[in-house]
N, C-alpha and C positions, 0 to 999 in steps of 0.2 A: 590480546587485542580486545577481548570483550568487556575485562574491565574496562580499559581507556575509553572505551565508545560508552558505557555507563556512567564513568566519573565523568565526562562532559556532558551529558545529559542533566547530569545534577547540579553542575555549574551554572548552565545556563537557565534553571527551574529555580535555582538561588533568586534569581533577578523578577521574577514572579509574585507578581502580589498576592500576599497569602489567601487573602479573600478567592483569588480567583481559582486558584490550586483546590480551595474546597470547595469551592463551587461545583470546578468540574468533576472532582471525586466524588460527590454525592448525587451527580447523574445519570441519568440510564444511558449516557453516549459510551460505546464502544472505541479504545482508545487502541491504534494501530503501530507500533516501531516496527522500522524498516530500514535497514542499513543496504546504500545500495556500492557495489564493489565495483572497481578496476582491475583487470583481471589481465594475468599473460596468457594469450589466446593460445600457445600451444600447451597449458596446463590444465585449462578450464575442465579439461574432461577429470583429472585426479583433484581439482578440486570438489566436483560433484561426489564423487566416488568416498569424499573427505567427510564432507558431509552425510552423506549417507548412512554409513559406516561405523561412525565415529559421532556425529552430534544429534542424528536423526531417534535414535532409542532415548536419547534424554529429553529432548524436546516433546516426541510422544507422549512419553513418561509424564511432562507436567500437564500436556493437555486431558492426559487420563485422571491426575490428580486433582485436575481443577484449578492447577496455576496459572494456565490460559487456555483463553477461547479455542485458538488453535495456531498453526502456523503451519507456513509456506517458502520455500525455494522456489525460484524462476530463474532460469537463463535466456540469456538475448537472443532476440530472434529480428529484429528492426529497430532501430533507433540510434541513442547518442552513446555519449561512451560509458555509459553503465554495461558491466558485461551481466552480473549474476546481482540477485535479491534475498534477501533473506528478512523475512516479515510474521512478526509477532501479532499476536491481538489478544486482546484482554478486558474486562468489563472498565476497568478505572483505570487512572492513572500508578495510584502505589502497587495494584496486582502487576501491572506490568515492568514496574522497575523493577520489581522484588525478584517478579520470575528471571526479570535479563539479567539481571547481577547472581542470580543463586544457579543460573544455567552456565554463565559466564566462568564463574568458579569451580563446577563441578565439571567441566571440559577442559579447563589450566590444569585439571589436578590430575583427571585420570588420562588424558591422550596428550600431552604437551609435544610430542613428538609429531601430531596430527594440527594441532592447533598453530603449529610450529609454520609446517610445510604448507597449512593453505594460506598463513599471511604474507606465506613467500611469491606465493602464486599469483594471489588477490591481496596488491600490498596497501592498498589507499582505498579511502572509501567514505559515504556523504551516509550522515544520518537524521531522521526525519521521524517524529512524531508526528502523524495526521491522526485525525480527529472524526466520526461520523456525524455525518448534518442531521439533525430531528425532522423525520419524515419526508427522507427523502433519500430515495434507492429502492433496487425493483424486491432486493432480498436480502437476508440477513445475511453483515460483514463474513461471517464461519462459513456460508455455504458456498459449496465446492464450483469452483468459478469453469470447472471444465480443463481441456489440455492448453487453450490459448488465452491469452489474455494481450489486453487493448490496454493502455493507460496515457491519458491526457494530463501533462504536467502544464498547469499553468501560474502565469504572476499576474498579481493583479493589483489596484489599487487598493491599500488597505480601511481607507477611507469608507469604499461601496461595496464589498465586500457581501457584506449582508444582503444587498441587494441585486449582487448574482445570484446568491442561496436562494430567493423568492423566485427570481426569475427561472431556477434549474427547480425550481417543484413545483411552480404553478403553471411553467407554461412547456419546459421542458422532459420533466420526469412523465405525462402520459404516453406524450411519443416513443419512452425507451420503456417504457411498462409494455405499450402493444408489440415489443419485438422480441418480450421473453417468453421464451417455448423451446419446444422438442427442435427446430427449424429456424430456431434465431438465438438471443442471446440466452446463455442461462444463468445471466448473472449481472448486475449494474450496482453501483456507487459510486456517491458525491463523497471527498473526503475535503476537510478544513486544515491547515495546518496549525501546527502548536507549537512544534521548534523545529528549526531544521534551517534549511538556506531561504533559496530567494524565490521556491514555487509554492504559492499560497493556497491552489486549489489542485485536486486531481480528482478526472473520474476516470474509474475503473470498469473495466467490464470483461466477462468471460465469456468462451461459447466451446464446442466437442472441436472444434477447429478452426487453423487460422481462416479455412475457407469461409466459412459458415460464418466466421465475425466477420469478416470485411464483408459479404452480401448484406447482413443485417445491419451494418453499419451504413452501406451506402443506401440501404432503403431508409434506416432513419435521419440521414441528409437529405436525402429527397423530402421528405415528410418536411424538414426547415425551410422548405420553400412558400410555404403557406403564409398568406400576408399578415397575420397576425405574429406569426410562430417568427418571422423576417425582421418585423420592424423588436422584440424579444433580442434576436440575436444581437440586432445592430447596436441596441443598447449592453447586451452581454457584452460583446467586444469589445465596448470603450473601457471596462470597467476593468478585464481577463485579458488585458491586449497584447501579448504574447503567449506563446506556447511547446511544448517537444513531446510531440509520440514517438511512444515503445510499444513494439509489438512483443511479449511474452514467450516462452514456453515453458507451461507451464509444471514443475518436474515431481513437486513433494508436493502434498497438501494433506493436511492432518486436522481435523474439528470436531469437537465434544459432537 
C-alpha cells in the first residue's frame, strides 16, 4: 500500500514546475505527509496494535537516523470520516519521499503479513502534503503536541491565499501564542498545502487533554471578538469559507 501512496505522490510532483520543487527544497520550511485512513471500526483497535508492533521500531529507527524529523499516529476522537492518521515530517521535500518510499519497502519486505491485515482493516485513504508557513506557529512542527489534538481543515480561495497567511500571523498567531502553557495549549500550527485534495489550509493544535484544548480553545474565540481581531476574521472567512474539525487522540508521537 505504501508504495502506491508514494508512486502517486510522484505523479502528481511530475506536473510541478521544476523551479518551484527547488525552490521549496532549498528552504528552511518543514515539509509534513499525512495519509489520512478509512477504517473498519470494529478493527481499528488491531490496526493500532499493527502499527505499533510492526511499523513503529522502523519509523523510530529513521527518526533516530535522521531520515525524519519525526512522526505521528492519531485515531479519531470527533470529526468526518477519517478514522486513523499516520504523519511524517521531514526538513525538505526529497528527505521525505525518500524516508516514505525506503519505510514503504522495508515494511512490504519484513511484515507483509501485517501490512496485509491493516489494509484490510484501513482499506482507502486520502494523502496530503502540507507544508509549514514562515513565521508563523506557537512551536516547532516536532514538538510533542500533547495526548489531544484539534485540527482545522480548511479550502480556501487559491487566489488569497497568501493573504490569510498575513492575516493568521499578524493579527491571529498572538492570540494562540498567549494560550500556550502548562494550562492551555502546548502546541499550534499554520500548515499550506502542497498536494493533496481540496483542503488548502490547516491549523493544528495540541494540549495534555481533550479538556484543556477546548477551554483554551473557547478562550481564544472569545479573544476574536475584539473589534479589530472581528473585522481580521470577516475578511479570513471570505477567503477560508469553509471548513471540517477533527478532534485527535493522540496515540504515538516520536521527534529527534
Amino acid at each position: 500500500m505504501y508504495k502506491k501512496i508514494v508512486a502517486g505522490i510522484f505523479v502528481i510532483l511530475a506536473f510541478l514546475p521544476l523551479g518551484l520543487q527547488a525552490q521549496e527544497d532549498e528552504s528552511d520550511t518543514a515539509y509534513i505527509y499525512a495519509t489520512y485512513f478509512q477504517c473498519s471500526p470494529d478493527g481499528e483497535s488491531r490496526a493500532d496494535e499493527i502499527i505499533n508492533t510492526n511499523f513503529k521500531p522502523n519509523y523510530d529507527a529513521a527518526v533516530e537516523h535522521g531520515d525524519i524529523l519525526g512522526w505521528t499516529w492519531m485515531q479519531h476522537y470527533v470529526g468526518g470520516s477519517w478514522r486513523r492518521a499516520l504523519v511524517l515530517v521531514a526538513q525538505d521535500m526529497n528527505s521525505l519521499l525518500d524516508a516514505s518510499g525506503a519505510l514503504g519497502e522495508i515494511i512490504s519486505a519484513s511484515s507483509p503479513e501485517a501490512g496485509r491485515a491493516f489494509s484490510a482493516i484501513c482499506s482507502s485513504h486520502e494523502d496530503y502534503i502540507w507544508q509549514t508557513v514562515e513565521d508563523v506557529g506557537g512551536v516547532a512542527i516536532t514538538e510533542t503536541r500533547g495526548a489531544a489534538g484539534f485540527s482545522v481543515y480548511m479550502q480556501c480561495s487559491m487566489a488569497d491565499e497568501e493573504r490569510a497567511d498575513e492575516l493568521v500571523r499578524e493579527v491571529f498567531a498572538p492570540i494562540y501564542n498567549r494560550h500556550l502553557g502548562d494550562d492551555g495549549l502546548t502546541s499550534w500550527n499554520w500548515l499550506s498545502h502542497n498536494v493533496g485534495g481540496k483542503w488548502r489550509r490547516a491549523l493544528i493544535m495540541g494540549a495534555s487533554d481533550h479538556k484543556t484544548l477546548m477551554r483554551a480553545r473557547a478562550a481564544i474565540l472569545e479573544e476574536f471578538g475584539d473589534r479589530k481581531t472581528e473585522r481580521a476574521l470577516k475578511e479570513f472567512n471570505k477567503i477560508c469559507f469553509t471548513h471540517q474539525d477533527y478532534m485527535w487522540d493522540i496515540l504515538i508521537q516520536t521527534a529527534q
